[in-house]
C-alpha positions, 0 to 999 in steps of 0.5 A, spaced: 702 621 450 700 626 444 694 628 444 690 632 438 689 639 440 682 639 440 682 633 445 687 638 449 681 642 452 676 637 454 681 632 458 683 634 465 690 631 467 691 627 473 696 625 476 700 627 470 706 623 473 702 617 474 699 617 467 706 616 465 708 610 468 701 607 467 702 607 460 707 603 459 702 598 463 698 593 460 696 587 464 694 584 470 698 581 476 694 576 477 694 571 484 690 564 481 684 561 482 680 561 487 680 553 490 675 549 488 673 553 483 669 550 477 672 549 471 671 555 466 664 553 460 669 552 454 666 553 446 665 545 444 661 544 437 659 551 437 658 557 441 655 556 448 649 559 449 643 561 455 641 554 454 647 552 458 645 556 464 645 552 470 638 553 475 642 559 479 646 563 475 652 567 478 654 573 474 660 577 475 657 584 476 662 589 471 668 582 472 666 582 479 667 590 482 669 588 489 674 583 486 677 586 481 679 593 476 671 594 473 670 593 466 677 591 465 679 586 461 684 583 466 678 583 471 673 580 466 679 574 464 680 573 472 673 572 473 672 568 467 678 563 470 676 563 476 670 559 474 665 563 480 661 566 476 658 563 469 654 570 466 660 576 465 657 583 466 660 589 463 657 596 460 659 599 455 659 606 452 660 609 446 665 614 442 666 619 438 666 615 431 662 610 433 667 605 437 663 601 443 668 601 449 666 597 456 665 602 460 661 604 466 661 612 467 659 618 462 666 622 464 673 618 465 675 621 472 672 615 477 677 610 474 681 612 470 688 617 470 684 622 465 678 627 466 672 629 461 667 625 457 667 619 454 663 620 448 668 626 446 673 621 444 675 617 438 678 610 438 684 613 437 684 617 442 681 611 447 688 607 446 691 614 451 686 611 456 688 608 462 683 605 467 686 606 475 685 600 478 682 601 486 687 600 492 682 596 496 682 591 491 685 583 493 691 582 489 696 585 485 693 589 479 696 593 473 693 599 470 691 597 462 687 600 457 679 600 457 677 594 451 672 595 446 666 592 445 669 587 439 675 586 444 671 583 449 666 579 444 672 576 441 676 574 448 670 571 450 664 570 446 662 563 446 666 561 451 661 563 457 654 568 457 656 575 457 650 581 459 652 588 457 649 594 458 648 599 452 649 606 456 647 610 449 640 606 446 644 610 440 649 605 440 645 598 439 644 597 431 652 598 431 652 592 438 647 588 433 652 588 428 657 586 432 655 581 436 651 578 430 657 578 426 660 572 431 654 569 431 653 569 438 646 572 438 643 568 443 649 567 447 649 575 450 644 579 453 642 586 451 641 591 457 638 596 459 634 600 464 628 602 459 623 597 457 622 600 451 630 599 450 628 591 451 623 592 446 628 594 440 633 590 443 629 583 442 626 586 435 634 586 433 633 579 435 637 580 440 636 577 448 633 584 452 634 584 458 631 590 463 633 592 470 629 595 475 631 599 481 627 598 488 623 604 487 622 602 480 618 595 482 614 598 486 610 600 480 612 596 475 607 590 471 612 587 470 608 582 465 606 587 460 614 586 458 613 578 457 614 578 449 619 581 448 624 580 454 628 575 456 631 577 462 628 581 469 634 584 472 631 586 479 634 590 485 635 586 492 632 592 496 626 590 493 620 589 497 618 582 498 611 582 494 615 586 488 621 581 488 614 576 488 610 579 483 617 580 478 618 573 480 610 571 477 611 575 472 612 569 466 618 573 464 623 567 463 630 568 467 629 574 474 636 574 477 637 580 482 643 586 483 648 588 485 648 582 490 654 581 495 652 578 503 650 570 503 644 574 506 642 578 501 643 572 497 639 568 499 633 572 501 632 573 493 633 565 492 628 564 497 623 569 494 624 565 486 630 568 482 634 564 479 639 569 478 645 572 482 648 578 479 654 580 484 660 585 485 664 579 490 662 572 486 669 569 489 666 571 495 660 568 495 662 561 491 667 560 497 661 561 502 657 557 498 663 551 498 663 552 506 656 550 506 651 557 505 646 555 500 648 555 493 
């Protein structure tokens, strides 16, 4: 692997070895559907839309981070044929020349072989990058790059929802223009934590989305968003009379994160969301399947 001499200085090596032998691989080794697993939602006459949801909606938090390799797409693909799951999360970044990657951290030391920052490389230099996949996942799994934003777009757009978190706000007239391009403007949800993020994502005539941490609810009037966004993305932890307030807000669709025990799932349904966005969705189908509340 050649990199420019300028990209040298930024970039810790690690496991240089390691680097090596995972750049030669692409894809994952993946075990099968989970049993009894719903079929895929599949593009028909046109792209599939939010109004396809079913009443309590599932989304695979970054693919479904306790399951597979985060924001990768073999995790994101696996997640997707599973079927446990009809919303696919991932976040995304943005490069040097104004490439969007789904990518979660500002540096690249957590997840993959490499160190430094994200936004110090061009799309060039990203075709280097090779994501470390954790050794407590199930399954069988082999390193792969980190897919753009039009990777991902292209893979899946219109054959499920997507929700992608804009890490860098700079980066929302580039994903408008992407996501516009393939017509699937009402099919993915435009993510952030700052409701003024939410308000310049609907007046790009996308679907905002605004998550709020526990501490954040607290304070919140989370009706003053009502206009402009789509999706109230609320934290578990939350109190009860915050997640009720969230939930009596008028704003549309509240699902809550980063959900991962039949518990903490169905606290947040009693208490009126209509969403689960979860790190473990085969886990939680599967319990689901055994008879725990749906």
């Amino acid at each position: 692997m050649t990199w420019r001499p300028t990209v040298v200085g930024m970039l810790t090596r690690i496991a240089l070895t390691g680097l090596a032998s995972a750049a030669s691989l692409v894809s994952l080794t993946f075990t099968g559907p989970a049993s009894g697993a719903l079929a895929p939602l599949e593009w028909g006459a046109g792209p599939l839309t939010v109004a396809a949801l079913p009443r309590i909606t599932y989304v695979a938090h970054r693919g479904g981070a306790r399951e597979v390799p985060e924001n990768s797409m073999s995790g994101l693909m696996a997640a997707y044929e599973r079927g446990t799951a009809q919303v696919l999360d991932f976040d995304t970044r943005l490069l040097r020349d104004g490439t969007p990657v789904v990518f979660h951290d500002e540096t690249l030391n957590r997840t993959t072989y490499l160190g430094g920052e994200v936004r110090r490389l061009d799309a060039r230099e990203w075709q280097g990058v090779r994501l470390r996949p954790k050794d407590a996942l199930p399954g069988s799994w082999r390193s792969e790059r980190p897919p753009t934003v039009a990777e991902v777009l292209d893979r899946f757009g219109g054959r499920i929802v997507l929700m992608l978190e804009a890490k860098d706000p700079r980066s929302l007239p580039r994903l408008a223009g992407l996501i516009r391009a393939r017509g699937l403007t009402r099919s993915v949800f435009v993510n952030s934590n700052d409701p003024e993020v939410a308000r310049r994502v609907h007046r790009l005539g996308l679907l905002s989305q605004v998550w709020r941490s526990a501490q954040q609810l607290r304070t919140d009037r989370p009706e003053r968003w009502r206009s402009y966004v789509d999706l109230l993305d609320v934290d578990h932890r939350a109190r009860d009379a915050d997640l009720a307030r969230a939930v009596r807000s008028g704003i549309r669709r509240v699902w809550a994160h980063t959900v991962v025990t039949d518990a903490q799932r169905n606290r947040v349904l009693a208490l009126g969301c209509d969403g689960v966005i979860t790190d473990a969705p085969g886990r939680l189908a599967r319990a689901a399947q055994r008879g725990a509340r749906p």
